[in-house]
N, C-alpha and C positions, 0 to 999 in steps of 0.2 A: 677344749683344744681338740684339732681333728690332728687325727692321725694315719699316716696309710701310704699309697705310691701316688704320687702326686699328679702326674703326666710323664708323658712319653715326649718328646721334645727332639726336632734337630739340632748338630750343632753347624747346620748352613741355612736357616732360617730364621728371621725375626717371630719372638716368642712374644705374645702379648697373654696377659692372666685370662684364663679359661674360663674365669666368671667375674662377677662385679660384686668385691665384697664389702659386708656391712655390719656392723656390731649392732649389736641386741641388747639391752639393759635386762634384769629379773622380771619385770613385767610384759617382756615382749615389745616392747617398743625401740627405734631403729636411736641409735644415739649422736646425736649430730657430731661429730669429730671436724668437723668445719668451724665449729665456734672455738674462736680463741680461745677460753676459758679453759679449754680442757688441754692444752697444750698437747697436740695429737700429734706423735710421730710413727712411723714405721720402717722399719727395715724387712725385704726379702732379700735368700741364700741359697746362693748352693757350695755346698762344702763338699771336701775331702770324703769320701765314705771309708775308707782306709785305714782312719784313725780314730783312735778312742776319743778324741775331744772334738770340738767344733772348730774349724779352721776353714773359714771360706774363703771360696775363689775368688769366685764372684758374688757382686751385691746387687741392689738395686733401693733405689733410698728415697725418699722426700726430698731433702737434702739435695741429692744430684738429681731431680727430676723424671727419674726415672720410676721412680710410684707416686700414681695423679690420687688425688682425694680432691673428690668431688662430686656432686649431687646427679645423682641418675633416676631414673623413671620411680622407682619407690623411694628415694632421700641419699641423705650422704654414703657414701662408702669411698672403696680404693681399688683400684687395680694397677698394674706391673706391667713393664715392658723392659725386657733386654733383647737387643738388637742384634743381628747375626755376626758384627765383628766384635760382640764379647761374649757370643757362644762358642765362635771356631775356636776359642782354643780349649774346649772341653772337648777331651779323648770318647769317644762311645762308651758306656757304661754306666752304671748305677751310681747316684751320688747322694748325699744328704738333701733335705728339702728344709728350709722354715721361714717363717713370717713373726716376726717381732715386734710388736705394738706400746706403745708409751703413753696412757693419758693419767693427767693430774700428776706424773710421776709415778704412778706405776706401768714396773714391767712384766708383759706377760707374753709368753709362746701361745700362739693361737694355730699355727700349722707346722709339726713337724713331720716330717715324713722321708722318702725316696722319691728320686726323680731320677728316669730315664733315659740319656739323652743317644743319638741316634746318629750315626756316619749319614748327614745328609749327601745330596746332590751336588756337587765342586760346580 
């Protein structure tokens, strides 16, 4: 699991994921999450930082389309987009950060962290 501040972010800007990501299996090799078989889902968050428990604001999900899973120049992975009319209503300040993954039925936190976000440009 990575851990740490995640990005710095506006909240008058479309946010697309900083890198393109991709799970590893124990031998180093890239695990397709495109194959049905593995029943591949994910959730990204940013929550409350406020509070002792997890309480998100906003999401971004498979689900609502808002996280693509799909095959990029070295194989499968996922990346995030939330759009600037569901960042404006994030205040400036430090929030929670995570990334929540689902395959074969297990679930695991692969990015918790801190996120940024920034009084953009009106």
């Amino acid at each position: 699991m990575y851990r740490g501040q995640i990005a710095e972010i506006s909240n008058r800007a479309d946010w697309f994921a900083p890198f393109f990501v991709q799970l590893v299996d124990d031998d180093g090799s890239i695990i397709d999450i495109l194959n049905p078989s593995i029943a591949f889902d994910c959730t990204v968050e940013i929550a409350d930082n406020d509070c002792d428990w997890w309480r998100p604001i906003i999401s971004a999900s498979i689900a609502d389309g808002t996280v693509l899973a799909e095959t990029g120049d070295t194989g499968p992975g996922f990346l995030w987009n939330f759009s600037e009319d569901r960042l404006r209503g994030l205040c400036p300040g430090t929030y929670k950060f995570g990334i929540k993954i689902t395959t074969n039925g297990e679930v695991n936190d692969i990015m918790v962290g801190t996120i940024v976000v920034i009084g953009g440009n009106r």
